[in-house]
C-alpha positions as CSV (number, residue, x, y, z in Angstrom):
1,X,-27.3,0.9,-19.7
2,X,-25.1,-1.6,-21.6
3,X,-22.3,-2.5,-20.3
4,X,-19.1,-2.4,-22.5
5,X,-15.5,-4.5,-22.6
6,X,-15.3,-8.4,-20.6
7,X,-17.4,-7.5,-17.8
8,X,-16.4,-7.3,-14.2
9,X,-14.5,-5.4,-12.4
10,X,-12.1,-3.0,-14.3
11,X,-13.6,-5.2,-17.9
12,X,-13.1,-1.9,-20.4
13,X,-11.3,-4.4,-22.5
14,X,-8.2,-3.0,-22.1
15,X,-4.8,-5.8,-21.9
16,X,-2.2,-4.9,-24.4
17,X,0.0,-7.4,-22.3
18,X,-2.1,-10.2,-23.0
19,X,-2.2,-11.0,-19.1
20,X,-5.7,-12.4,-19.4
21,X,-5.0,-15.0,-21.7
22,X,-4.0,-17.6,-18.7
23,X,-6.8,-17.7,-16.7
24,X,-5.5,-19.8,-14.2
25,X,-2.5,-17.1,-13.7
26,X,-4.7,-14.6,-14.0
27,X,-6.8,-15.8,-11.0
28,X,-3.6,-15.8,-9.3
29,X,-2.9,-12.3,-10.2
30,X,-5.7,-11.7,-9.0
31,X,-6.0,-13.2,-5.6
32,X,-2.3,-12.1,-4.9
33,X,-3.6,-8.4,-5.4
34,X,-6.8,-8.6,-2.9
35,X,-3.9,-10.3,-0.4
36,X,-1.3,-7.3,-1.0
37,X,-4.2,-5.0,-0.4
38,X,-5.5,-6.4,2.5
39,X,-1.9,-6.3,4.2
40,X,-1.8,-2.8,3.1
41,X,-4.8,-2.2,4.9
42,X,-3.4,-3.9,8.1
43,X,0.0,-1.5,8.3
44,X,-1.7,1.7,7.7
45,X,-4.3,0.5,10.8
46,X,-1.2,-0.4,12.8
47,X,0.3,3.0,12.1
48,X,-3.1,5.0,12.6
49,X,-3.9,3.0,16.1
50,X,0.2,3.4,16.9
51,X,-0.2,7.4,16.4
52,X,-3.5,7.6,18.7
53,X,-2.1,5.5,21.6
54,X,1.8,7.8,21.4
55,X,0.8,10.7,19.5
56,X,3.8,9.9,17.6
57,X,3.9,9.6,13.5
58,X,6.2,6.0,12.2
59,X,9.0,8.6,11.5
60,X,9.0,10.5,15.1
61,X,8.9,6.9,16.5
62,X,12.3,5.8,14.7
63,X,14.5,8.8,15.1
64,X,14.2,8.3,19.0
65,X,15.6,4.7,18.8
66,X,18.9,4.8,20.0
67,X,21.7,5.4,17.7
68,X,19.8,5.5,15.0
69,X,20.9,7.4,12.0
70,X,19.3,8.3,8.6
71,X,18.1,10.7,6.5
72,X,14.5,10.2,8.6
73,X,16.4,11.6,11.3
74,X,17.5,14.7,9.3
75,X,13.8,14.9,8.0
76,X,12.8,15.4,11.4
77,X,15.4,18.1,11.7
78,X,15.0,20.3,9.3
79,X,11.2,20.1,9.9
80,X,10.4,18.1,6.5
81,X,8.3,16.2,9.0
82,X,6.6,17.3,11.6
């Protein structure tokens, strides 16, 4: 097996943007990405542990909030969401 393009992880040698000529910003790039994903990762636990403790979705959650109004609250309605 030989392995083609820069190496690592998505290496295929593909950057018609030329975002890997700064390899300092590119590091940056990089960490920033592995942080947004990890946050990511944190909401959609929160949602999935918020669902199991109410047995209510984000979007059944908000339209019971008090004078709330929005088109969430007409999703709901006209069974878009269930």
């Amino acid at each position: 097996y030989q392995r083609r393009g820069q190496g690592g992880t998505g290496g295929i040698g593909f950057g018609p943007l030329g975002l890997k000529e700064d390899p300092e910003a590119y590091a940056r790039r990089q960490l920033t990405e592995v942080k947004n994903g990890r946050l990511a990762m944190i909401a959609i636990s929160g949602m999935t542990h918020h669902y199991f403790l109410t047995g209510k979705g984000p979007i059944q959650f908000i339209t019971q909030i008090p004078n709330f109004k929005s088109c969430a609250a007409a999703a709901v309605d006209t069974g878009l969401c269930k």
